[in-house]
N, C-alpha and C positions, 0 to 999 in steps of 0.2 A: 785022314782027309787027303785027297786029291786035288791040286792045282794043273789047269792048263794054263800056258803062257804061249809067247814070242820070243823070238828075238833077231834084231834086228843089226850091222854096225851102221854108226855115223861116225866118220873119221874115225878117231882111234878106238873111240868106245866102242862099248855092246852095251845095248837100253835091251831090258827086258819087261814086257807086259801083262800082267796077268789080265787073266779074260772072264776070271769068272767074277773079279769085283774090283774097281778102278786104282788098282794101286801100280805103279813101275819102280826100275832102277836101276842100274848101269852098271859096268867096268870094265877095267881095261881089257878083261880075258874074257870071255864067254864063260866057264865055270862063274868067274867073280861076278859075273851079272846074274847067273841064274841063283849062286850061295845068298847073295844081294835081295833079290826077290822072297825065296824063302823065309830069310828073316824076317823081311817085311810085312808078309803073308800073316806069321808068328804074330807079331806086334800087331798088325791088325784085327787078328780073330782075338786074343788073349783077353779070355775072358766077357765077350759078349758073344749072344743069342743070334747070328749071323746065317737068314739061310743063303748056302752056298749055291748058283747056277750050277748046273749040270752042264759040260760039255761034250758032247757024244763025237763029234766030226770035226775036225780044223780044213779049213783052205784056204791058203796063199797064194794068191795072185798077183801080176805085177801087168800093168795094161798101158798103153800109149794114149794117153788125150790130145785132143785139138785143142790148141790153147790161143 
């Protein structure tokens, strides 16, 4: 099985997002956030009937609002 994610830093961290079912999680390195994720991934399918999102395309954008 295949995961898409993100990632992102805030301050020291790296948050990482998976995109195909609501789970995240962090660390200090970027490995340690994407190792982080996986696990998570792990412990969430383990053992349940989960269909997975397909994600064919990613795009990150960063845009200026009037605020």
């Amino acid at each position: 099985m295949e995961i898409s994610y993100v990632v992102w830093q805030e301050g020291k961290y790296y948050v990482s997002q998976c995109l195909n079912f609501e789970i995240s999680s962090f660390g200090e390195t970027l490995e340690e956030a994407i190792n982080k994720l996986k696990e998570a991934a792990e412990l969430y399918l383990e053992g349940e009937n989960i269909d997975i999102t397909e994600i064919n395309k990613i795009i990150v954008g960063k845009e200026r609002v009037n605020v």
